[in-house]
C-alpha positions in Angstrom: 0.0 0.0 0.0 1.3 3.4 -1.2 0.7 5.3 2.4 0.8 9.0 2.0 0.5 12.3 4.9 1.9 14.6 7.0 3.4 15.2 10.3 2.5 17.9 12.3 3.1 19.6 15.4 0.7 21.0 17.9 0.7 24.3 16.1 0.1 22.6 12.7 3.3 23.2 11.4 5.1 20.6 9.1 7.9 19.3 10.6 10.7 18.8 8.1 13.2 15.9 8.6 10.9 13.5 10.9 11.5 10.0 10.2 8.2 8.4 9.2 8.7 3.9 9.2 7.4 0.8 9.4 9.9 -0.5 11.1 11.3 -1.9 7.8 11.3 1.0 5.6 11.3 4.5 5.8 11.6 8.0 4.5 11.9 11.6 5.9 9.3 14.4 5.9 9.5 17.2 3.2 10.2 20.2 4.0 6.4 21.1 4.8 6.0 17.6 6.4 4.8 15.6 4.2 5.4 12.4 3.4 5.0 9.0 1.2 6.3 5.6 0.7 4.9 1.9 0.4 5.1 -0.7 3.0 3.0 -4.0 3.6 3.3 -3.7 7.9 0.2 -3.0 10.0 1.7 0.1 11.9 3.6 3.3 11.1 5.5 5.7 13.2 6.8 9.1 13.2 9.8 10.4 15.5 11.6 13.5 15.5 14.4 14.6 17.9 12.5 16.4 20.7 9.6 14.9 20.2 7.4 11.3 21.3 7.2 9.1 19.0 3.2 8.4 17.4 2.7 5.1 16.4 -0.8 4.7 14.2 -2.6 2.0 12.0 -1.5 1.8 8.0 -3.9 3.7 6.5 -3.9 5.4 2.5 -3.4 8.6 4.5 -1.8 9.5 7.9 -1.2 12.1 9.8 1.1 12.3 12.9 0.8 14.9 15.7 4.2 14.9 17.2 4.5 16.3 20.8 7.3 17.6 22.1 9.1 15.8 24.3 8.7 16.8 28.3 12.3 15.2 28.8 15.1 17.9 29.8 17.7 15.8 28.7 18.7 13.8 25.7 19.9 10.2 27.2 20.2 8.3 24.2 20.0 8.9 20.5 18.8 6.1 18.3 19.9 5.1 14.4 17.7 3.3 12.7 19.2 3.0 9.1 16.8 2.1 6.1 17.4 1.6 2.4 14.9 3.9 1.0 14.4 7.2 -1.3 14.7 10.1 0.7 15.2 13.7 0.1 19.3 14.3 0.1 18.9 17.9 1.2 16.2 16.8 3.9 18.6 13.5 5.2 21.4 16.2 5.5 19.8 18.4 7.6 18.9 15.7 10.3 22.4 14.6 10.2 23.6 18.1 10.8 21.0 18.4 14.0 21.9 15.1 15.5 26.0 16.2 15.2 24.7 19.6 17.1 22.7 17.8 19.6 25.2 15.3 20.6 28.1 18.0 20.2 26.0 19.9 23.2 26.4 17.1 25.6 29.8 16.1 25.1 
């Protein structure tokens, strides 16, 4: 199923760079948010740095409301690696925010 939307935060605002999977396969948000790739799994997520992670049922169309995280501190940062078409400027830009993150806690 071609599974297409958008993810959001409280305000509305698309939030560029979120990871959107099935725990197989995945794909970053566009720059507005949105979002599209196929997948055969039941579920799909959307995580972001600094906010929880929404898990909802496949559906045609899906959109996530990410909140952001209550946590004052960042413990951990996860991977999670996929072999899928993403947007190279997009992938970059997560990269970059994940280097800055981790560079503030070292």
């Amino acid at each position: 199923m071609i599974i297409r939307g958008r993810v959001i935060d409280t305000s509305g605002l698309g939030i560029p760079g979120a990871l959107v999977h099935d725990g197989r396969n995945g794909i970053t948000a566009n720059d507005d948010g949105t979002f599209e790739f196929e997948s055969t799994e039941q579920f799909i997520s959307a995580v972001m740095v600094g906010f929880e992670e929404v898990q909802k049922p496949a559906a045609p169309h899906i959109e996530f409301m990410l909140i952001e995280s209550d946590n004052s501190m960042l413990n951990a940062v996860e991977i999670i690696a996929f072999k899928a078409k993403a947007n190279p400027i997009v992938t970059t830009s997560v990269i970059i925010l994940l280097l800055m993150l981790l560079y503030q806690f070292l």
